[in-house]
C-alpha positions in Angstrom: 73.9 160.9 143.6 70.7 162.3 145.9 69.1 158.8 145.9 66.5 160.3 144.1 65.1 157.7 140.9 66.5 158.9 137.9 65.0 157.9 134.4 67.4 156.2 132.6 68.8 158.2 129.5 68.3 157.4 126.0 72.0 156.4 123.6 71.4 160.2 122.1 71.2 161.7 125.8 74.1 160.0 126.4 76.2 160.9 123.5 75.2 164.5 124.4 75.8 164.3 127.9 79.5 163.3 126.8 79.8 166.1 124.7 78.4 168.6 126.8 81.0 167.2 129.5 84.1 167.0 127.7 84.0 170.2 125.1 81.6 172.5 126.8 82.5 171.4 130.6 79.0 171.6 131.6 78.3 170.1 135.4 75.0 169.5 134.9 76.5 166.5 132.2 78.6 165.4 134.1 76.0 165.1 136.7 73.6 163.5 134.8 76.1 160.8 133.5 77.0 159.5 137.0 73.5 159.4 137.8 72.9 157.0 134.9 75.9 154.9 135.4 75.6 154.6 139.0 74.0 151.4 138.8 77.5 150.2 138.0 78.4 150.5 141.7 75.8 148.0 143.1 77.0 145.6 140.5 80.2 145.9 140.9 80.5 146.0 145.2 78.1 143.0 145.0 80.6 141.1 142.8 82.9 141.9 144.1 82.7 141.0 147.6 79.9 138.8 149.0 80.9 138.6 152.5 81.6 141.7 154.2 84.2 142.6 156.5 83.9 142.3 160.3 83.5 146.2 161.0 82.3 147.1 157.5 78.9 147.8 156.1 77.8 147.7 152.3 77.5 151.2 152.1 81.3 151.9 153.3 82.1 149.6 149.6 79.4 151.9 147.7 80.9 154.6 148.6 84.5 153.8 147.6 82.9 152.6 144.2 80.7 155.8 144.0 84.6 157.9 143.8 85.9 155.2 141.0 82.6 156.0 139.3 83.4 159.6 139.4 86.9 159.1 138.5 86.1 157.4 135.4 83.7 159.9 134.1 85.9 162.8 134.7 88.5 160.6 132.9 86.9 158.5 130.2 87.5 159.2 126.6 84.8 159.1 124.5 86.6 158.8 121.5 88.3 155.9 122.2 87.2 152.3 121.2 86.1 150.9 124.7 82.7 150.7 126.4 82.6 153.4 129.1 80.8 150.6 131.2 83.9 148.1 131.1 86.2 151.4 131.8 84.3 152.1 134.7 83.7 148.9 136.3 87.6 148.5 136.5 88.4 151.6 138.0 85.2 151.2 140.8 86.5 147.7 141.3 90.2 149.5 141.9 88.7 152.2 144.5 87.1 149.3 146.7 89.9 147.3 146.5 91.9 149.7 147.6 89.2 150.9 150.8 89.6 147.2 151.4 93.1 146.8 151.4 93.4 150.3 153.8 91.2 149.0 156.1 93.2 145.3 156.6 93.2 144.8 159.8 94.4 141.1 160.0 96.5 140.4 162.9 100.3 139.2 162.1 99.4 135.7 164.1 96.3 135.0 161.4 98.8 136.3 158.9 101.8 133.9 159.4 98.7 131.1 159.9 97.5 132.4 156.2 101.5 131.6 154.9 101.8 128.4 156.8 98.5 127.4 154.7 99.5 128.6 151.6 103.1 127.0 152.1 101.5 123.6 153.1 99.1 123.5 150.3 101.4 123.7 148.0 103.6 121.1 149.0 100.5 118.6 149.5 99.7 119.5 145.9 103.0 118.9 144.9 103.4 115.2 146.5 99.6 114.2 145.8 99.4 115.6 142.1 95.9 117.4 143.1 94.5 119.3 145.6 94.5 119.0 149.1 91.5 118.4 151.4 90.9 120.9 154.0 91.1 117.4 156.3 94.5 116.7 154.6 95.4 120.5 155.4 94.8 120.5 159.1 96.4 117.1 159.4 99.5 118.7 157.6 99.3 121.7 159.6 98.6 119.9 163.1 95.0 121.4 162.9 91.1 120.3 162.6 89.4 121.1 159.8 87.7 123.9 160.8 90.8 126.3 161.9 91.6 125.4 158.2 88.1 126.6 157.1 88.4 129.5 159.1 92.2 130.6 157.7 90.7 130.0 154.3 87.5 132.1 155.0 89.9 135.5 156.2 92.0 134.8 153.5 89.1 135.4 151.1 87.9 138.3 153.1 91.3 140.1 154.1 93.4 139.7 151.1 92.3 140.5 147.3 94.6 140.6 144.2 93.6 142.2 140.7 94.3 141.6 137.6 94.5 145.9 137.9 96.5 145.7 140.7 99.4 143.4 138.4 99.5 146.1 135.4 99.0 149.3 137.7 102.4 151.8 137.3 102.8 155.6 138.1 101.1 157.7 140.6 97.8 156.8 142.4 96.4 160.1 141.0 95.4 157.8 137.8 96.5 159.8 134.6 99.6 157.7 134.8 97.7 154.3 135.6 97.5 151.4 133.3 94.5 149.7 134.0 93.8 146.1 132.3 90.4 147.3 131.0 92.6 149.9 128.6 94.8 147.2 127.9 91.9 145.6 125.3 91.8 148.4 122.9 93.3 151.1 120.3 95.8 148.0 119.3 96.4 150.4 115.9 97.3 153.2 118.5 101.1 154.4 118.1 102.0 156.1 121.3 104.1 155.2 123.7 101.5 154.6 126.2 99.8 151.8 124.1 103.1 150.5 123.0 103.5 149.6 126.9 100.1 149.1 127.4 100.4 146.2 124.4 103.9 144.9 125.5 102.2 144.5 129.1 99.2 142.6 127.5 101.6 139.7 125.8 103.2 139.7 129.0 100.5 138.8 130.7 99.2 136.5 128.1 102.0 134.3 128.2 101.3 134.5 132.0 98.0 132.9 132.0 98.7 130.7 129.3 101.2 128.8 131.9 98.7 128.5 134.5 97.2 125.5 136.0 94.3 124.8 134.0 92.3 124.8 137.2 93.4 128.7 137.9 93.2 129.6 134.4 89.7 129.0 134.4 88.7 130.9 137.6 90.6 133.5 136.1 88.8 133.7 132.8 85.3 133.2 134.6 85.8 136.0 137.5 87.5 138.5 135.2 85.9 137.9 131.4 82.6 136.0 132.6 82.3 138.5 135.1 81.4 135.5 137.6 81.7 135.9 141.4 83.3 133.4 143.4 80.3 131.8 144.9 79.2 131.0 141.0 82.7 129.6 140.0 82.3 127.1 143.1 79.4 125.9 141.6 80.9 125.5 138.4 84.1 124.1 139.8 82.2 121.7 142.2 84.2 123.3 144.9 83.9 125.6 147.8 83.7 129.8 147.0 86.9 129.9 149.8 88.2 127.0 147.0 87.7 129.3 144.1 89.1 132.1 146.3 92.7 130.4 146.8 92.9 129.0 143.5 92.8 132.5 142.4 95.0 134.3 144.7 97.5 131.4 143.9 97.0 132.6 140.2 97.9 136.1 141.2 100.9 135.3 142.6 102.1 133.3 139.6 101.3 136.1 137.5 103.2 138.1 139.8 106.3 136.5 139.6 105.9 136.1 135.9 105.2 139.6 135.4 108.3 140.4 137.7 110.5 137.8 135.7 110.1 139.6 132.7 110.6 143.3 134.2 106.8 144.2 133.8 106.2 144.5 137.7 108.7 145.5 140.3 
């Protein structure tokens, strides 16, 4: 990836390019594939996060997205019944999520401050059967309004959980990763792999099925719709630091849910 403008290849270029790549190992392929796809990395950082990082630039989440990219040429199967675009996109979202999580640098006061939120939210849902104003919050919490805004804000930029992230097992090298993307296809496959790959998906499943309607939603939109959270505020009528805790509360359901029934450790 020179920067240089690429014509796009055709769906018979692409099919050989494969080809070339996997049976005959030819670079120049492989080459020639990443350049085409690499389109997906834009996409995919700009979705992914909308506000970066104190200390980050764009290009830092480019580049973390340009090695998933990588990775999922050198380990996409052609043969198999998923889109190589979908199988990409998870694993660049998986590379800048982890860049992002390696470079947290949240201090442990705005930490226990990001707890003490999450703790009083919920028991301010719990007593007023909704959701709390951030003016509700800070009154809770012995704040104003805008230290609330302002925990909610480094929440969204300093913590992010993935639907990945939940069904990840094995070594970081990747061969052994499940990825959620691969858990939507070959459901006629025997192996062992997709027989864990298929219990994991009905774990799961049930998982979002129990969710809050409110979280089940922002979870359908960000991961299936492919919204960001700015756009599910909109939908939602909320704020995108809104959507951002109603989906990290989701995580950790699924978390515990997963962990409940031995999926997750």
């Amino acid at each position: 990836m020179t920067g240089a403008l690429h014509m796009p290849l055709t769906p018979t270029q692409i099919q050989d390019s494969w080809r070339d790549f996997k049976v005959f190992k030819k670079t120049e392929a492989r080459s020639c594939l990443i350049d085409h796809y690499s389109y997906l990395v834009s996409i995919t950082a700009g979705r992914l996060v909308t506000n970066v990082p104190t200390g980050m630039e764009r290009d830092d989440l480019v580049s973390a997205g340009v090695v998933g990219l990588v990775k999922s040429v050198y380990q996409f199967d052609p043969t198999r019944d998923v889109k190589f675009e979908t199988y990409a996109i998870a694993l660049i979202r998986g590379a800048i999520l982890e860049m992002l999580r390696d470079q947290d640098w949240v201090p442990r006061s705005i930490r226990d401050k990001m707890k003490a939120l999450d703790k009083t939210f919920k028991v301010l849902e719990k007593e007023l059967d909704r959701d709390p104003t951030s003016k509700e919050l800070a009154e809770a919490m012995g704040l104003n309004e805008e230290d609330v805004t302002d925990i909610q804000a480094r929440q969204m930029r300093s913590s992010v959980y993935s639907l990945d992230e939940m069904v990840g097992s094995g070594s970081s090298d990747g061969d052994e990763n499940i990825n959620f993307v691969d858990m939507l296809s070959d459901e006629d496959s025997d192996t062992d792999a997709e027989v864990q790959s298929r219990a994991l998906k009905a774990i799961l499943a049930s998982g979002i099925d129990i969710l809050p309607d409110r979280e089940r939603l922002v979870i359908s939109l960000y991961y299936y719709e492919g919204l960001t959270f700015r756009e599910i505020g909109k939908v939602l009528g909320v704020s995108e630091s809104r959507v951002y805790q109603l989906h990290t509360q989701a995580m950790g359901r699924l978390r515990r849910h997963m962990s409940e029934q031995g999926a997750v450790a």
